[in-house]
C-alpha positions in Angstrom: -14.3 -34.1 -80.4 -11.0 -33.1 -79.3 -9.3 -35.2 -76.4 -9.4 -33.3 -73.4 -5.9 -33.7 -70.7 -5.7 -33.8 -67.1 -2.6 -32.3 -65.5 -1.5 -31.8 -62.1 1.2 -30.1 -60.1 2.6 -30.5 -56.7 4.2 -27.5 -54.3 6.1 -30.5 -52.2 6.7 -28.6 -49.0 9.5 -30.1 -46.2 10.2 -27.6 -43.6 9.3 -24.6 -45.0 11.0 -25.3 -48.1 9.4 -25.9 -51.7 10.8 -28.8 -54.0 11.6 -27.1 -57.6 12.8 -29.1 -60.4 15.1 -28.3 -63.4 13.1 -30.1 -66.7 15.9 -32.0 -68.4 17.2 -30.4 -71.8 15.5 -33.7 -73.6 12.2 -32.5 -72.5 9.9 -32.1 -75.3 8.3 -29.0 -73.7 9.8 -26.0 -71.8 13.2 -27.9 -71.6 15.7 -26.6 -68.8 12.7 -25.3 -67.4 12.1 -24.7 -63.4 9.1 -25.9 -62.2 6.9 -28.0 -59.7 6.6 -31.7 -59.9 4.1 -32.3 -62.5 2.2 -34.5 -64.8 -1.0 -36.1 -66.0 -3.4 -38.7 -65.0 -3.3 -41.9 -66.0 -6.6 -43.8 -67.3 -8.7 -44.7 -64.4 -6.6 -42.9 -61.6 -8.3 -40.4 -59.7 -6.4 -37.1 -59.5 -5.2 -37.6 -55.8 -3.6 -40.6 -56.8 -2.0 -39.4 -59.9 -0.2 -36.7 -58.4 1.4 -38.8 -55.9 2.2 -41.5 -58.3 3.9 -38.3 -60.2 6.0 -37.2 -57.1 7.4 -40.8 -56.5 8.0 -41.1 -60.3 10.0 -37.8 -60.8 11.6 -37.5 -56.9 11.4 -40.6 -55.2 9.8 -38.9 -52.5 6.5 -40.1 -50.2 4.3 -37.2 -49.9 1.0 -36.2 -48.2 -1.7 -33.9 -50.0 -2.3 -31.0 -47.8 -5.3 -29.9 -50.1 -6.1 -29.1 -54.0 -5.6 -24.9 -54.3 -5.7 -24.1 -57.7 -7.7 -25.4 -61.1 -7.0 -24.0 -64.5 -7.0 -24.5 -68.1 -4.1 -23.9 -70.8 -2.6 -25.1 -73.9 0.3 -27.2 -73.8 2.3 -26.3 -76.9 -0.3 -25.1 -78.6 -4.2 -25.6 -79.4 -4.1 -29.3 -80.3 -2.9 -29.9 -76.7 -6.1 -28.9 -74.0 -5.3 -29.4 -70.4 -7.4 -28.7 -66.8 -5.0 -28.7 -64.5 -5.0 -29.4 -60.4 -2.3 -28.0 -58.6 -1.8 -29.5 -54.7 -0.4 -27.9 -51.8 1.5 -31.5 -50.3 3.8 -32.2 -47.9 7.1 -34.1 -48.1 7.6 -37.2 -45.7 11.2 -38.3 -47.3 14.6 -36.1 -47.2 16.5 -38.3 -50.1 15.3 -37.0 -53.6 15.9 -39.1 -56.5 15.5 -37.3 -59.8 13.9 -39.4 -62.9 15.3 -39.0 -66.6 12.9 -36.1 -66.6 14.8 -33.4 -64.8 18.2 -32.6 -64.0 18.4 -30.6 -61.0 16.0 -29.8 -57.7 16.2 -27.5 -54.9 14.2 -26.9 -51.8 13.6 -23.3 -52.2 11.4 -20.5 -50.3 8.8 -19.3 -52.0 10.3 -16.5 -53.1 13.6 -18.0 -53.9 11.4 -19.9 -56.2 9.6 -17.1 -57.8 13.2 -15.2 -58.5 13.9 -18.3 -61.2 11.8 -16.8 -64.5 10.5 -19.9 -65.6 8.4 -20.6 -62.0 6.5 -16.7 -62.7 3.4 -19.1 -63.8 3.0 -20.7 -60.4 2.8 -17.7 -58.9 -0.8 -18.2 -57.7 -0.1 -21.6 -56.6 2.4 -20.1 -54.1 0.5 -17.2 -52.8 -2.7 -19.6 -52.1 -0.2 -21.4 -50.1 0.6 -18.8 -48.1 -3.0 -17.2 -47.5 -3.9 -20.7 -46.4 -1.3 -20.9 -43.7 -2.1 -18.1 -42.1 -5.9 -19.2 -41.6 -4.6 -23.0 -41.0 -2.8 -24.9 -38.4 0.3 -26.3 -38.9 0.0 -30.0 -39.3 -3.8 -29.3 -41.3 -4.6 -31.8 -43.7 -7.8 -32.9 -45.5 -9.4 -35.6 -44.4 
């Protein structure tokens, strides 16, 4: 049976703002790519805790998780490489990022801003959940 992966991705949010990262060129997949912090979860980690584990490891940042808003299912470089993925809608509690080995650059970015970078097209529907929910939402909402 093949081994099946568990990713996750974050839309880190700080007033208004989305955090995108630039993947370092040493990256073994989509290097110098834009993209939400992601990763995967760790053996006996739940997914909540995974994903901010991830943001810490990759910004340096505290965060809050608004809510989950998107599940899916790809291939990561190809069919030997299964992953579910869970993408949050989380909020930033920390200004200073501090980028990891694994990317080189980061900007806070509008949504749009974020979609204009080629790269981000795949989290489209991770954005535009976002901004169905706030309009139904209030401001500070978070899951319990």
């Amino acid at each position: 049976m093949k081994k099946l992966y568990v990713g996750m991705g974050a839309a880190l949010e700080k007033d208004g703002k989305y955090l995108i990262l630039k993947r370092s060129d040493s990256k073994d997949f989509a290097p110098n790519a834009w993209e939400v912090v992601t990763g995967r979860i760790e053996e006996d980690e739940s997914p909540e805790d995974g994903i901010l584990r991830e943001i810490v490891e990759e910004t340096g940042l505290r965060a809050e998780i608004v809510m989950p808003v998107e599940t899916g299912f790809f291939y990561r470089g190809g069919k030997e490489f299964p992953m579910v993925f869970i993408s949050y809608w989380c909020r930033c509690k920390e200004e200073d990022v501090r980028l990891n080995w694994e990317h080189s650059e980061f900007k806070w970015a509008s949504i749009e801003e974020a979609l204009e970078e080629p790269t981000m097209s795949h989290f489209y529907g991770l954005f535009r959940r976002i901004e169905l929910l706030k309009q139904h939402l209030p401001n500070e909402f978070t899951l319990p």
